[in-house]
Gaussian input, Z-matrix of N, CA and C with variables (Angstrom, degrees):
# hf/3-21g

backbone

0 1
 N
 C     1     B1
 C     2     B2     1     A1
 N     3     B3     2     A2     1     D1
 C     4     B4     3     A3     2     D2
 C     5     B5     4     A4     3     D3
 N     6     B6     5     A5     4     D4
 C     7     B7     6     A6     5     D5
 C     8     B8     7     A7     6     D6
 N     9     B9     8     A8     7     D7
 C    10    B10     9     A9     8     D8
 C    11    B11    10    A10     9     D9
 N    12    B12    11    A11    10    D10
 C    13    B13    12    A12    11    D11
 C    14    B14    13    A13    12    D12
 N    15    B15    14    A14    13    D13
 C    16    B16    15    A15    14    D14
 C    17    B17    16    A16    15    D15
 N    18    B18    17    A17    16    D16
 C    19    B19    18    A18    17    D17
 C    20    B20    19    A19    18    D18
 N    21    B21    20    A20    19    D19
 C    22    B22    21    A21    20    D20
 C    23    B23    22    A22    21    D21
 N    24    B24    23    A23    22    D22
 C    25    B25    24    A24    23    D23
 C    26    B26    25    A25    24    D24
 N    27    B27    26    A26    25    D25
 C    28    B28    27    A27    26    D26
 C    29    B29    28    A28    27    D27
 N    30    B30    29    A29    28    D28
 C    31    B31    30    A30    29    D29
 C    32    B32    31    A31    30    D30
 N    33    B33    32    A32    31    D31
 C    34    B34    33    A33    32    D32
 C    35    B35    34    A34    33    D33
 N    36    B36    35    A35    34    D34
 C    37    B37    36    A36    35    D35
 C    38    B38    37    A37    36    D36
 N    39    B39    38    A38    37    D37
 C    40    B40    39    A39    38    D38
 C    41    B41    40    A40    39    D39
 N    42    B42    41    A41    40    D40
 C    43    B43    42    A42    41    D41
 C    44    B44    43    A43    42    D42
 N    45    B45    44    A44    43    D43
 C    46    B46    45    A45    44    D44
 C    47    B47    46    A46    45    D45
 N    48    B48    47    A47    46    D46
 C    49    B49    48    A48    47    D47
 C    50    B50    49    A49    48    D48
 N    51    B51    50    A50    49    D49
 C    52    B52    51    A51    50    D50
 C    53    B53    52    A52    51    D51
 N    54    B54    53    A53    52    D52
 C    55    B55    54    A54    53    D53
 C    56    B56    55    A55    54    D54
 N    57    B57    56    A56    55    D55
 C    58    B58    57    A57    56    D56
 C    59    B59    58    A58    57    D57
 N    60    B60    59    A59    58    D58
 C    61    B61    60    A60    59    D59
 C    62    B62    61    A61    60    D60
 N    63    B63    62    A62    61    D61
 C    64    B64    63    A63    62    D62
 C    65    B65    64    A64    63    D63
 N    66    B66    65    A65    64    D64
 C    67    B67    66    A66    65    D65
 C    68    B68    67    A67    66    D66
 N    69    B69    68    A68    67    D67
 C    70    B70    69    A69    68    D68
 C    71    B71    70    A70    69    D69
 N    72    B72    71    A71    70    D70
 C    73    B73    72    A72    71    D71
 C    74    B74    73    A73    72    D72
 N    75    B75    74    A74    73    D73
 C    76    B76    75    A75    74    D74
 C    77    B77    76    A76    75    D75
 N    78    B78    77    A77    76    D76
 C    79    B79    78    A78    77    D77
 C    80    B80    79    A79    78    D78
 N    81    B81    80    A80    79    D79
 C    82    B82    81    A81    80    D80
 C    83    B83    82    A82    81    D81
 N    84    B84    83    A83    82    D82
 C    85    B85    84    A84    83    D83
 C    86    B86    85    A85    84    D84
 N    87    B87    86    A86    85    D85
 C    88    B88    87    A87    86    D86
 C    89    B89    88    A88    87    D87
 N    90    B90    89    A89    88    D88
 C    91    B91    90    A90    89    D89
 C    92    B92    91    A91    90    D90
 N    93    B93    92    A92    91    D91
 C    94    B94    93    A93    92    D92
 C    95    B95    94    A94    93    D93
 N    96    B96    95    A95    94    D94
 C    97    B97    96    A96    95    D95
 C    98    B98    97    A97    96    D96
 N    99    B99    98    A98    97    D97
 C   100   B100    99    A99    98    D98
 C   101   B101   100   A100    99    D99
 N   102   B102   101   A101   100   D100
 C   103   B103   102   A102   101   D101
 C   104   B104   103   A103   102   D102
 N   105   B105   104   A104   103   D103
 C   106   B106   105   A105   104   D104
 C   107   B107   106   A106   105   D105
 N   108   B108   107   A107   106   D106
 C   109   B109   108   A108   107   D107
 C   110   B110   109   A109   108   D108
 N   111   B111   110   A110   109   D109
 C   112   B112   111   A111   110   D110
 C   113   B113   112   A112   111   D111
 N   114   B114   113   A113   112   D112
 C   115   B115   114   A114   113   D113
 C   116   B116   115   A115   114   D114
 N   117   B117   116   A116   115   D115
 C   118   B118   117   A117   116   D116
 C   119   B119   118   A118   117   D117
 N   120   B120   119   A119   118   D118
 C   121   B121   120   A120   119   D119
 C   122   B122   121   A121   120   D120
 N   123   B123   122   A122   121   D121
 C   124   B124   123   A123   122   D122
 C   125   B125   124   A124   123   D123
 N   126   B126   125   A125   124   D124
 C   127   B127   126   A126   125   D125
 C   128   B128   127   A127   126   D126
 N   129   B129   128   A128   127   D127
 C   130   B130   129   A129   128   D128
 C   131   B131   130   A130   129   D129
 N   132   B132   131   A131   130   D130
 C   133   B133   132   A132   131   D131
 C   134   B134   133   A133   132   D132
 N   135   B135   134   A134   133   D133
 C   136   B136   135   A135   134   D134
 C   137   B137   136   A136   135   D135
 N   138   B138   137   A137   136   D136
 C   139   B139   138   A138   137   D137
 C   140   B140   139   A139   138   D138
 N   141   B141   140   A140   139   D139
 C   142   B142   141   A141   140   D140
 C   143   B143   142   A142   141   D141
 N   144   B144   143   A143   142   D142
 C   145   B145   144   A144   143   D143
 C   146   B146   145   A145   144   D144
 N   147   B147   146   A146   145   D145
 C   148   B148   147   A147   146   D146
 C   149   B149   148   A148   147   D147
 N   150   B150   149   A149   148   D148
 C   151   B151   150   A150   149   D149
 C   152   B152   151   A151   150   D150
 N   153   B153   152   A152   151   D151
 C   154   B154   153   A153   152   D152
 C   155   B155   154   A154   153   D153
 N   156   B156   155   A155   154   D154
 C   157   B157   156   A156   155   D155
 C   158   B158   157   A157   156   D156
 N   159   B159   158   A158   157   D157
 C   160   B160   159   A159   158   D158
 C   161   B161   160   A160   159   D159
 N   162   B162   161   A161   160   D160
 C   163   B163   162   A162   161   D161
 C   164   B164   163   A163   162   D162
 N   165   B165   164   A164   163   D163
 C   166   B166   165   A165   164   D164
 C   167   B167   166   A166   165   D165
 N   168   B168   167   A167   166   D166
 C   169   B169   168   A168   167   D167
 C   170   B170   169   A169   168   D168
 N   171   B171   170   A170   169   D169
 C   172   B172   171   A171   170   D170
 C   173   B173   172   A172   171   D171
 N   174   B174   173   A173   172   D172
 C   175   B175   174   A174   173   D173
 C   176   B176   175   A175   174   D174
 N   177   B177   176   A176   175   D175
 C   178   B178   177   A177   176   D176
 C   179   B179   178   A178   177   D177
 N   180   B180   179   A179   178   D178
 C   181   B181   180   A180   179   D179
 C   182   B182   181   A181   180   D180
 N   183   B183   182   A182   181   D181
 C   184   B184   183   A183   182   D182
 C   185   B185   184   A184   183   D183
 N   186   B186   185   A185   184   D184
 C   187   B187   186   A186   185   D185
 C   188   B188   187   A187   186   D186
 N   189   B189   188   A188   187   D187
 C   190   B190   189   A189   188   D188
 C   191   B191   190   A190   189   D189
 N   192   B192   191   A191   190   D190
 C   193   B193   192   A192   191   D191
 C   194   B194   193   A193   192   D192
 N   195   B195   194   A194   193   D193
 C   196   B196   195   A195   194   D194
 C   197   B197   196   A196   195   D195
 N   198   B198   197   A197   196   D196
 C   199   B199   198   A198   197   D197
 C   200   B200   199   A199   198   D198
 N   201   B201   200   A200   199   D199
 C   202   B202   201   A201   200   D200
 C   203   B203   202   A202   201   D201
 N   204   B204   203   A203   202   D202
 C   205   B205   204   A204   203   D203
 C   206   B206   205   A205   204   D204
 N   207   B207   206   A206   205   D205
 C   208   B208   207   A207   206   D206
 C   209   B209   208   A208   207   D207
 N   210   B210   209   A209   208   D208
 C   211   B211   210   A210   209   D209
 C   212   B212   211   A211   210   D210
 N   213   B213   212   A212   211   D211
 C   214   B214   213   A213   212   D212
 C   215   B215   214   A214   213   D213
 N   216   B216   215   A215   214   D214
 C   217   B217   216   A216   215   D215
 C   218   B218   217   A217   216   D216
 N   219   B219   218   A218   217   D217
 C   220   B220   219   A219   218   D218
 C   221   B221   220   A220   219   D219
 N   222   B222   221   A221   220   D220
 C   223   B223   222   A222   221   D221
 C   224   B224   223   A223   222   D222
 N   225   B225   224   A224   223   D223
 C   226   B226   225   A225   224   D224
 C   227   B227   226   A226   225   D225
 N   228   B228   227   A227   226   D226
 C   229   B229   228   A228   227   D227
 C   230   B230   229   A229   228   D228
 N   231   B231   230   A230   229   D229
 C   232   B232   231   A231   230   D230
 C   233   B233   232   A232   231   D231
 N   234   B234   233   A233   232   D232
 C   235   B235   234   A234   233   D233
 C   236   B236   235   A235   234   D234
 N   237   B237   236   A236   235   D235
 C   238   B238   237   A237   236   D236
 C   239   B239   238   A238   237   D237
 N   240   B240   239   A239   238   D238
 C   241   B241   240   A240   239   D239
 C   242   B242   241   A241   240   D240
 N   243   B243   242   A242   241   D241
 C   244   B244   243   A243   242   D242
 C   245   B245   244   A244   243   D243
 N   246   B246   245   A245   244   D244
 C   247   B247   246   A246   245   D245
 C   248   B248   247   A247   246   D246
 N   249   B249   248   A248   247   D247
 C   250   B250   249   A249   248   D248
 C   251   B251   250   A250   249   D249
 N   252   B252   251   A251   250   D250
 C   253   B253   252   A252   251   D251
 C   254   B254   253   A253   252   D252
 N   255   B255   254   A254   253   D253
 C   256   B256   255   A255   254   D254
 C   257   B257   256   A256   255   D255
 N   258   B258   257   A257   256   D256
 C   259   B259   258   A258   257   D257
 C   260   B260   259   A259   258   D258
 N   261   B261   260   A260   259   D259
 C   262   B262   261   A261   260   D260
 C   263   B263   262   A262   261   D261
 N   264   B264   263   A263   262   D262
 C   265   B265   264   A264   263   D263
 C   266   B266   265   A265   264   D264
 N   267   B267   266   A266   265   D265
 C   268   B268   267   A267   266   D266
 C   269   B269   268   A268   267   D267

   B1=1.4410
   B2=1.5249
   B3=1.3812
   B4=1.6502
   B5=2.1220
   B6=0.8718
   B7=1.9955
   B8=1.1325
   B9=1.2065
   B10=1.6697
   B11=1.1082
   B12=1.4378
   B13=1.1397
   B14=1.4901
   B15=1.1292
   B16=1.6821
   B17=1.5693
   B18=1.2169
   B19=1.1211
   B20=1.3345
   B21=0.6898
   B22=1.5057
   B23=1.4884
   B24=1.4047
   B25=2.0968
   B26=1.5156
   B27=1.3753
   B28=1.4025
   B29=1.7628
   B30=1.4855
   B31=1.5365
   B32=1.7557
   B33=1.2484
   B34=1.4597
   B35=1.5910
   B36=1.6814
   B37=1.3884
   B38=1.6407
   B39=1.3282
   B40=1.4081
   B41=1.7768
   B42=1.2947
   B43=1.2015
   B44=1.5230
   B45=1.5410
   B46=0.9530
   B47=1.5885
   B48=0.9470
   B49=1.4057
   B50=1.4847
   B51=1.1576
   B52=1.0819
   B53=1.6242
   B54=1.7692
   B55=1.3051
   B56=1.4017
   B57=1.5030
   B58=1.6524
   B59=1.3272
   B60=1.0937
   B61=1.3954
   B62=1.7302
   B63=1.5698
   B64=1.7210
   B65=1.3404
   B66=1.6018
   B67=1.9332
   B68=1.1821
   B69=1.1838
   B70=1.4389
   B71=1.4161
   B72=1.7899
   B73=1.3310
   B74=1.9153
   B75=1.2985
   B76=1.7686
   B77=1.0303
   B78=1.2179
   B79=1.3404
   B80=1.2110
   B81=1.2551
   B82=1.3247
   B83=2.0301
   B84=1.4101
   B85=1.4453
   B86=1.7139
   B87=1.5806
   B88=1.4603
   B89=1.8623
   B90=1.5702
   B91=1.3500
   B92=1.3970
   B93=1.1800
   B94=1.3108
   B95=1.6067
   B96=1.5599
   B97=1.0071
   B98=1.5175
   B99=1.0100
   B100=1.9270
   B101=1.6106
   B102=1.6504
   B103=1.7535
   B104=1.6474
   B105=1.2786
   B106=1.5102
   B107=1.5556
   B108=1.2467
   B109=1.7949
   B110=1.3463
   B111=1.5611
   B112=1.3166
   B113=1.9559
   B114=1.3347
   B115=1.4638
   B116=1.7883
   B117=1.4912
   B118=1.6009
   B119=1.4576
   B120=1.3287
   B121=1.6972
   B122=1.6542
   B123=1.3633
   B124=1.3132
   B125=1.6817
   B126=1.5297
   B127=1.0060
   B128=1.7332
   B129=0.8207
   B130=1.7563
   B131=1.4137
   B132=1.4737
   B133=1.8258
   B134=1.6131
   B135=1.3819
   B136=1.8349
   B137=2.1821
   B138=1.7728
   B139=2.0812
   B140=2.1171
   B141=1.8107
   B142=1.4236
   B143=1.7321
   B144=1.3693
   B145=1.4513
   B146=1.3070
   B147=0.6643
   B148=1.7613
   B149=1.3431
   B150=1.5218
   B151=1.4530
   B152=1.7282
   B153=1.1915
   B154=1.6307
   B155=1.6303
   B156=1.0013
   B157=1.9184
   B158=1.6171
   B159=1.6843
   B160=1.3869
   B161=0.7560
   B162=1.4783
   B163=1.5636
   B164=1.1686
   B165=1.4096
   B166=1.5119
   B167=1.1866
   B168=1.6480
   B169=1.3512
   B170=2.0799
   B171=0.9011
   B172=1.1111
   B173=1.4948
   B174=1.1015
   B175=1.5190
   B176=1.7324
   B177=1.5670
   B178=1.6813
   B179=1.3364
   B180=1.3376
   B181=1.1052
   B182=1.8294
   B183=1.1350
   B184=1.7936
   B185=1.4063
   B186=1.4153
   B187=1.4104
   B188=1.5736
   B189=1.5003
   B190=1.2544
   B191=2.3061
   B192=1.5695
   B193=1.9609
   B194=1.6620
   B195=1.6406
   B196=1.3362
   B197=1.2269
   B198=1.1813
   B199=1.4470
   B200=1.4548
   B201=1.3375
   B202=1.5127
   B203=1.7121
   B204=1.5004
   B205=1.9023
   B206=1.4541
   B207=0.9720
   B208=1.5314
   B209=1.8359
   B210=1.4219
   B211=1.3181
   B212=1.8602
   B213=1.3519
   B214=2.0210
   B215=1.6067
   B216=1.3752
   B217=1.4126
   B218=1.4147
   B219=1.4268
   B220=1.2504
   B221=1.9711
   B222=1.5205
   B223=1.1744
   B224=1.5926
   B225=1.3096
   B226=1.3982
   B227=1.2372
   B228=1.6198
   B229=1.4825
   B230=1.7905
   B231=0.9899
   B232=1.8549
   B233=1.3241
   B234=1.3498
   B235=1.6711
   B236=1.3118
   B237=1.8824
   B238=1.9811
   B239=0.9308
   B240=1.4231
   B241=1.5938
   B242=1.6956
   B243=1.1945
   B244=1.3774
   B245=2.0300
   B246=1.1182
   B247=1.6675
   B248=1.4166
   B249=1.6481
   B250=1.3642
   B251=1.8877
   B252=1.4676
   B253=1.4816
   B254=2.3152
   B255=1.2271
   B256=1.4010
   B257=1.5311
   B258=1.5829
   B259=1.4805
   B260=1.5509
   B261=1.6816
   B262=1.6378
   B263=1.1780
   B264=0.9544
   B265=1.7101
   B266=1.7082
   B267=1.5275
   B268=0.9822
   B269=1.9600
   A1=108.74
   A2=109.40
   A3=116.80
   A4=112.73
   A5=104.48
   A6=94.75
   A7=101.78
   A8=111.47
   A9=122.47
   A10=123.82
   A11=131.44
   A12=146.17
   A13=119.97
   A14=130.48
   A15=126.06
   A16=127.91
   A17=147.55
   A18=114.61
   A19=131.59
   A20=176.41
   A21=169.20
   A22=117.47
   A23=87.27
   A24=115.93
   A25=100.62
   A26=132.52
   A27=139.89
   A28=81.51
   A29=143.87
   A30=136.20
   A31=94.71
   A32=108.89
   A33=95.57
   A34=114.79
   A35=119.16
   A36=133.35
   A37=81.33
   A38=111.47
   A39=109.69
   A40=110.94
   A41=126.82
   A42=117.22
   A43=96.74
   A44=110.00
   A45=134.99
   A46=92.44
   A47=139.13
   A48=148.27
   A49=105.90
   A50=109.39
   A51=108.46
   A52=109.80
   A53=120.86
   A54=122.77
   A55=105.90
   A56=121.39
   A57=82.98
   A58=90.30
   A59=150.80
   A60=163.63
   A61=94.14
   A62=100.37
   A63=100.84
   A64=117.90
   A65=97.03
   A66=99.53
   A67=126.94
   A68=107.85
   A69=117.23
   A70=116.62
   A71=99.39
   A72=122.63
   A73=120.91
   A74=103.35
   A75=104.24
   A76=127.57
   A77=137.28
   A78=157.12
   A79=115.18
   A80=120.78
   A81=117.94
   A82=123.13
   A83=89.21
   A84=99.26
   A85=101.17
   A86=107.40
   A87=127.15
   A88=95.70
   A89=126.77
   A90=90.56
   A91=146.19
   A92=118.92
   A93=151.51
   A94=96.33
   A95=114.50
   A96=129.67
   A97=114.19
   A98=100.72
   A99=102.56
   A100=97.77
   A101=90.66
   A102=103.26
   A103=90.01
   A104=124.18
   A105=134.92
   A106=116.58
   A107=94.42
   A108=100.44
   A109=103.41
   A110=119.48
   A111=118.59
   A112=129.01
   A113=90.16
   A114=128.60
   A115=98.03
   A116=100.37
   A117=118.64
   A118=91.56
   A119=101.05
   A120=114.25
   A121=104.74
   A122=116.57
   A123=122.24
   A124=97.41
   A125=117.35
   A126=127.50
   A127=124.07
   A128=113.10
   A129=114.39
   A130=106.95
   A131=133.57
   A132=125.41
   A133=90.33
   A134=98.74
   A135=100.68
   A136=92.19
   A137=70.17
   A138=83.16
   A139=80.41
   A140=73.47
   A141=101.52
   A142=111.64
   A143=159.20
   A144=131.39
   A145=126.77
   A146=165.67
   A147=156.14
   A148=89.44
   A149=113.28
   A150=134.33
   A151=111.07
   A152=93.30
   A153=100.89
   A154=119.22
   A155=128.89
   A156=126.01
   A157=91.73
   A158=113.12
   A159=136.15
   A160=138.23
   A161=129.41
   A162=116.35
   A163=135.51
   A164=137.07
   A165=134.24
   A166=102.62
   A167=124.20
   A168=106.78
   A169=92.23
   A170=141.78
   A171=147.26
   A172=124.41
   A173=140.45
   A174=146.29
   A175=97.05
   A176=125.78
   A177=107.27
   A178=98.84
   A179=146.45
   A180=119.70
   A181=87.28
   A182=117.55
   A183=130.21
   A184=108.15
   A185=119.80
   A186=125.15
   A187=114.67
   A188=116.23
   A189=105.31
   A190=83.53
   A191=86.59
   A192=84.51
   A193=79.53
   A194=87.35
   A195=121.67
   A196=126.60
   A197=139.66
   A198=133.75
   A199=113.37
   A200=124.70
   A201=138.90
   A202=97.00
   A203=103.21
   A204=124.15
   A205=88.10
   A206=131.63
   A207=137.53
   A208=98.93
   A209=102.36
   A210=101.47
   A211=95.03
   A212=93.02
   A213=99.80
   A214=110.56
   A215=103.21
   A216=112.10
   A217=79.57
   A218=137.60
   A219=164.22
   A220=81.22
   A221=106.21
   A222=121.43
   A223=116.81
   A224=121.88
   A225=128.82
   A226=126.56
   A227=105.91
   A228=95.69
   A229=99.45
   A230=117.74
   A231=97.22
   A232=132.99
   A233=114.91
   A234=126.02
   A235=111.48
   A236=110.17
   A237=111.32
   A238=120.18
   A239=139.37
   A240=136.47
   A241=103.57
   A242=104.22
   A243=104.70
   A244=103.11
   A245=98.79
   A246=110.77
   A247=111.31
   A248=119.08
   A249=150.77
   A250=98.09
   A251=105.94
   A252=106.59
   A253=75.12
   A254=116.08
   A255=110.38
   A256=100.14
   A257=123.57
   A258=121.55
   A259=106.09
   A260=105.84
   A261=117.82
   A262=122.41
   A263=105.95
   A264=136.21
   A265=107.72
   A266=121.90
   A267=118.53
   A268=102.29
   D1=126.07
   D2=177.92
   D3=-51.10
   D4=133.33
   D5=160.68
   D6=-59.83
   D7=154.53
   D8=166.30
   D9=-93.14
   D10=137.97
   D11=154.84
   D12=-12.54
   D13=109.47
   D14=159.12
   D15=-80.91
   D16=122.99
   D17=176.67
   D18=-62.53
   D19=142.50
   D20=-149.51
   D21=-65.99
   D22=-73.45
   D23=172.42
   D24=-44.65
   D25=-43.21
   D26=-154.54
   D27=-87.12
   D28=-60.46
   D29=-153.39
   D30=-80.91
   D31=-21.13
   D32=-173.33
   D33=-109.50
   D34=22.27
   D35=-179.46
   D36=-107.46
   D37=-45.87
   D38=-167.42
   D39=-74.36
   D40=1.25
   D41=-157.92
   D42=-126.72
   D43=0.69
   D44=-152.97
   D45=-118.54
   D46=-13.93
   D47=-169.45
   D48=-120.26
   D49=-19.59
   D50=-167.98
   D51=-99.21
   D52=-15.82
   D53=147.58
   D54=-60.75
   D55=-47.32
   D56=-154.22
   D57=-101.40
   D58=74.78
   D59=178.28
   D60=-136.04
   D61=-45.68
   D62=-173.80
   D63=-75.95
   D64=-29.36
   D65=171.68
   D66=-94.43
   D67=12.57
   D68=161.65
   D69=-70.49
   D70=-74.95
   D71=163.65
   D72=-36.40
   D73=-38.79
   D74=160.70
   D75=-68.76
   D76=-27.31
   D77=158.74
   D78=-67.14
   D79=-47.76
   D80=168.69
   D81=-65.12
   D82=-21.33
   D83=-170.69
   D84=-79.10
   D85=-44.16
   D86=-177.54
   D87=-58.96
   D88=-40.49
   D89=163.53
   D90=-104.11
   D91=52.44
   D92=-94.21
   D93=-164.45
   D94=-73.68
   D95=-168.64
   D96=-96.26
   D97=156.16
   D98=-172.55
   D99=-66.22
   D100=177.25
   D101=-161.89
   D102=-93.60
   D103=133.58
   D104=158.91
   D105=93.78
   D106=4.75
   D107=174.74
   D108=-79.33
   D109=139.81
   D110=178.56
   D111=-54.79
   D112=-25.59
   D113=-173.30
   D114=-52.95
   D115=-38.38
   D116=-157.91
   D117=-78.58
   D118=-53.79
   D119=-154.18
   D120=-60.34
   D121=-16.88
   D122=-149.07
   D123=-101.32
   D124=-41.94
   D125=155.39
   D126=-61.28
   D127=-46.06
   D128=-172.90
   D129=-100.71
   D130=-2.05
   D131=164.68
   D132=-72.78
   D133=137.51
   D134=165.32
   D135=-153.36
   D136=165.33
   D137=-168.88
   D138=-105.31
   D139=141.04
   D140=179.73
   D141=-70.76
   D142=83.73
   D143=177.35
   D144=-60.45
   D145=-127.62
   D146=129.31
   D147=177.17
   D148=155.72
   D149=139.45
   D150=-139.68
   D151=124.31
   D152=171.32
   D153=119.34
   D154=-172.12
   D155=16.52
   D156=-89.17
   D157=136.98
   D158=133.49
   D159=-45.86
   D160=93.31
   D161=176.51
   D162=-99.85
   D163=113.40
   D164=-139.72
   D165=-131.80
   D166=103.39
   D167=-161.89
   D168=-118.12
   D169=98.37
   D170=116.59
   D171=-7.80
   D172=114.96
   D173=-168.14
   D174=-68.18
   D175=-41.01
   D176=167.48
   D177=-96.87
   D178=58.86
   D179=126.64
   D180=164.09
   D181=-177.33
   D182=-160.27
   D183=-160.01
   D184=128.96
   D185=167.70
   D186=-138.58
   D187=152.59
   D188=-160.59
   D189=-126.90
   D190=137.55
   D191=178.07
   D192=-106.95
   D193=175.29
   D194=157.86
   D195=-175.51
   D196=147.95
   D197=-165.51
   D198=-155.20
   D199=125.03
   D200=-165.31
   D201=-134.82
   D202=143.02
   D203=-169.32
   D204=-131.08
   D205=136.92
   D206=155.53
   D207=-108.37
   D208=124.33
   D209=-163.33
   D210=-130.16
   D211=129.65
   D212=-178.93
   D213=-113.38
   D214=-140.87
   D215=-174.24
   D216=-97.34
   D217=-76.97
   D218=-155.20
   D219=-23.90
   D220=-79.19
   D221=-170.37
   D222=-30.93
   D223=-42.28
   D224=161.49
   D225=-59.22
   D226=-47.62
   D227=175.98
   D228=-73.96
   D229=-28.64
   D230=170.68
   D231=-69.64
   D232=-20.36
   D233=152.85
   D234=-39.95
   D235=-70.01
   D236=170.80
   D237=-63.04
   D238=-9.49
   D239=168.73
   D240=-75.55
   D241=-35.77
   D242=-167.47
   D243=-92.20
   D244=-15.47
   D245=172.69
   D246=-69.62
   D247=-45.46
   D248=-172.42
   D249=-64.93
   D250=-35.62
   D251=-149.40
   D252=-92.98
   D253=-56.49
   D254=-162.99
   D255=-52.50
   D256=-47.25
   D257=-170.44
   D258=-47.54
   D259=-62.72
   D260=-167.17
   D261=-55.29
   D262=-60.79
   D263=-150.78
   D264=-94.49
   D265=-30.58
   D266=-154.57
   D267=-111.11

């Protein structure tokens, strides 16, 4: 039997939920844990992503995007939970 097809948009909404599902949960853990324990630091340091701001100005009208990910440890292990869930389950 062939694997099936994923849609794309559908693995990467889901993989996409599944960071900020993880930086939630890191953040939540970071207040959680006492202030200056390494334990903390390891959980609550995260890398900024950013793209933007865009500025797209059109003669009828102008919009500006931008988009920022705060990405941790938490966030990774929720990528493989959510990797774990497309392999198994899906």
């Amino acid at each position: 039997m062939a694997p099936r097809r994923r849609p794309l948009a559908l693995v990467t909404l889901i993989l996409f939920l599944g960071i900020i599902v993880g930086t939630v949960v890191g953040e939540a853990v970071g207040l959680v844990l006492p202030e200056g324990k390494v334990i903390r630091d390891v959980f609550v340091n995260a890398t900024d992503l950013h793209v933007g701001p865009v500025h797209v100005d059109l003669v009828v009208f102008s919009f500006t995007f931008g988009f920022s990910l705060r990405v941790n440890l938490m966030s990774v292990l929720g990528i493989f939970v959510v990797f774990l869930f497309l392999r198994y389950f899906w």
